[in-house]
Structures are given as C-alpha cells and as structure tokens.
N, C-alpha and C positions, 0 to 999 in steps of 0.2 A: 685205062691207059697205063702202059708201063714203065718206068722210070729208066730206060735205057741209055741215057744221057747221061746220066748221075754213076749210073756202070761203067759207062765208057771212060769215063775221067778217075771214079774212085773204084776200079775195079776189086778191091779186097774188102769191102765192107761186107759184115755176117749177113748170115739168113737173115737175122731175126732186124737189121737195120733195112736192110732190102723191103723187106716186110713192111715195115713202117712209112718208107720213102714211098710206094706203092699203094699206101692208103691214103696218101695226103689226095691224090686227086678225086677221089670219088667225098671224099671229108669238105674238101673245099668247096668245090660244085654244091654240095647240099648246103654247106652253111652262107655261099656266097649269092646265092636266092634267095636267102632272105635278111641278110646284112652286106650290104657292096663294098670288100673288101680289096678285090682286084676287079679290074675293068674288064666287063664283058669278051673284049677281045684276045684279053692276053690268058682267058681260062685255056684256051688249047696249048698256048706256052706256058701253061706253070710250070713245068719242071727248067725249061730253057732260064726264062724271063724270072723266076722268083727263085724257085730250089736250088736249081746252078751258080744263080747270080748268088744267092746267099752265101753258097759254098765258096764264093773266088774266095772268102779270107780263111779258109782251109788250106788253100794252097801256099800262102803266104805265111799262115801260124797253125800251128800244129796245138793247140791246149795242151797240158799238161795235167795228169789228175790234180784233183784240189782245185783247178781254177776257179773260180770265180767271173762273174761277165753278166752284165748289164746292158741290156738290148734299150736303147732309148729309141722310141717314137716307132713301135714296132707295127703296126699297122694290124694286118691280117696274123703276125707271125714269124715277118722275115728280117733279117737273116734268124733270129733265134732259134726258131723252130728245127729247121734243116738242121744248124748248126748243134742243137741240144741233139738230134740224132747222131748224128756223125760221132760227138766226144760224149758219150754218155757217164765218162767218171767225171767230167767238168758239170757248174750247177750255173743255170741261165734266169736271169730275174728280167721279167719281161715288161716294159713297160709302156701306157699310152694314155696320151688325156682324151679319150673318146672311149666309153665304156662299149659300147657295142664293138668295138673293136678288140677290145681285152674279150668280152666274152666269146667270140672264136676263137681266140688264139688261146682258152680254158676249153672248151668243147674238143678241138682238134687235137690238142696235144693227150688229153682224155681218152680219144678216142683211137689213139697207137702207143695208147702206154708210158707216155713218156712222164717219169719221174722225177728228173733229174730239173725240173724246168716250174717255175712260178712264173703268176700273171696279175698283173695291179694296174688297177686304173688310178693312174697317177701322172704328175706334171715331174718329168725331170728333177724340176730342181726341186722340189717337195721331198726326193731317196734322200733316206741320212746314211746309208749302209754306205760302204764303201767296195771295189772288187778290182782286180787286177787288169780288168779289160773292158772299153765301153765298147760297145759293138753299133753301129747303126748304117740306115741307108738314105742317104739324102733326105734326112726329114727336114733340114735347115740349113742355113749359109753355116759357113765352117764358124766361123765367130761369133757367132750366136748361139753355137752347140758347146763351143770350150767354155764359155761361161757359164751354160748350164750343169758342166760335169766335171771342172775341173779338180775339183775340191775333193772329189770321190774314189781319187785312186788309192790302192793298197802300194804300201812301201817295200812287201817285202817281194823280190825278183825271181821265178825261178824257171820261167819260160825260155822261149829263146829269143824272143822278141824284149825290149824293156815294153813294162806295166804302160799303160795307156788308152790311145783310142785306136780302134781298126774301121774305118768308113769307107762306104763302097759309094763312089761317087761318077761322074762322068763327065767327060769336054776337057776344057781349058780350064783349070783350078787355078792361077798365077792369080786373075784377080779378086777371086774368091779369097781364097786364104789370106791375101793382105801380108801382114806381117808374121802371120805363124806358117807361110808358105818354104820358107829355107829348114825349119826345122821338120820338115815334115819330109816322107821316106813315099813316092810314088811308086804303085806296082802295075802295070797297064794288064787287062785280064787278059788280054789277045795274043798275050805269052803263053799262058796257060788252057784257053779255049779255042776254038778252030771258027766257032760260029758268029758269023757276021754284027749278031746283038752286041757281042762283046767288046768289037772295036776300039772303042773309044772308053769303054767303061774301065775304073780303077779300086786299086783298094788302097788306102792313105792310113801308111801307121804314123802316129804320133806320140811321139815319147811325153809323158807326164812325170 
C-alpha cells in the first residue's frame, strides 16, 4: 500500500522520507499480528486514521532542529513515529506503560531507519528529562495529562509555537479541559484535510 495521502498533503518530503512512510504498512501488519496495536479495522486506514492523523500537528508546528519532544502514551508509535519522520533534525523520546507496546514502536522505527527517535517503557510521570514539546493523542482527559507533564517543559523558546503540549483530540473539549480550556489554542484538522475522519478531530496547543 502506498502512502499517497501523506503525498498529497506533504508533497515535498524526500525520497528517502517517502521511503520510510511506505514501509510503515507492510512493518505494522506484521508486527500488528502478533501484538494488537491498531484495531483490526483501521489496518486498511493506517496512513488516513494514524500517519495522517499524527501528522495534523505538522500542520500546525513545524519543529525546529534541536527540538526536543516527548511522545506520552504513544501506543503502537503515534504521532511520534510519523512525526520523528517528517523532522528528522528534531529527537523524539517515545513513551508507554505497556511494554509490548514500546517493543513495536523499537522494531518499527528499526526497521526504516529511523535515528533520530527512542522508546521506554515507562509511566509519564516516572521521565525526569525535560523537552520543548509533549506530543500525544488522547491517551487521557486533558487534566490528568497536565499533571502528568507539566513539570517537564524546557524554558528556553525557539519554535514558533511557545514550549508545551501539542494533543490531537476530538468532539467537544469545553468540558474536558475544565479550567485550562481558555488558555489553550484550538486547531480543527478539517482546515487542513478534506477527509471526512477529520471532521471533528483537533490539535490543542497548550502554552506551558
């Protein structure tokens, strides 16, 4: 299966990232038969439902070399995965409390080369590192994730986004976020993609 969705939106990415975007399906198929990382159903949409969706906070932030970023509760890979392709001068520390989970997301990134990207079986709030950007996708209520990573951000600025979190979320977030919903910066992905999954789905920066 070819990545032509990921062309169509990021058309100037190299050979050699094409390359890579290209081998994630045949990678995940084999390592998702024997560890169930995505749901049966959505293996024909990995690039739509996982790669794509990872990539909305590309659209939104651009990394900058030197970044830093902190994928929490990263499951199979995502967004880190995609995303350590895309900026390969930024370094992606990937994290999850289910080890069989980190070990695909070590296998895969293994197996397209990718350098630039670590994987730790670990609970959030156990990182002592700190990084310029947490990156995740719904793995918790919004208020239950700021506690886990609040502590973790780097002071110095040189993105164009301020330091923080970047979360790809979906629906109606006003009562989710509670009280950190006015300071937070909504992007709806249905600006940036054409396909119906997207609808409703966002990326929420959050200044720290």
């Amino acid at each position: 299966m070819k990545p032509d969705i990921i062309l169509k939106y990021f058309p100037n990415i190299t050979e050699h990232q094409k390359m890579q975007f290209e081998q994630l399906y045949d990678l995940y198929i084999h390592w998702n038969a024997q560890i169930n990382v995505i749901s049966r159903k959505d293996s024909d949409e990995l690039y739509e439902r996982h790669v794509l969706h990872s990539l909305g906070i590309a659209k939104v932030m651009q990394f900058k070399p030197g970044t830093k970023i902190l994928d929490v509760g990263c499951g199979g890979g995502f967004p880190g995965i995609p995303l350590a392709i895309l900026f390969p001068e930024s370094t992606f520390h990937l994290v999850d409390s289910i080890g069989k989970k980190i070990k695909v997301v070590t296998e895969v990134a293994a197996g397209i080369g990718l350098t630039n990207l670590t994987a730790e079986h670990e609970r959030a709030e156990k990182i002592n590192d700190k990084y310029h950007f947490i990156v995740s996708r719904a793995v918790t209520a919004f208020p239950e994730f700021y506690n886990w990573i609040s502590k973790k951000i780097l002071k110095e600025n040189f993105n164009d986004l301020p330091n923080g979190i970047l979360y790809l979320k979906g629906g109606d977030l006003r009562e989710e976020f509670g009280k950190h919903y006015d300071k937070a910066v909504f992007y709806d992905l249905k600006n940036y993609f054409d396909e119906e999954f997207f609808e409703t789905k966002k990326v929420v920066s959050y200044k720290l």
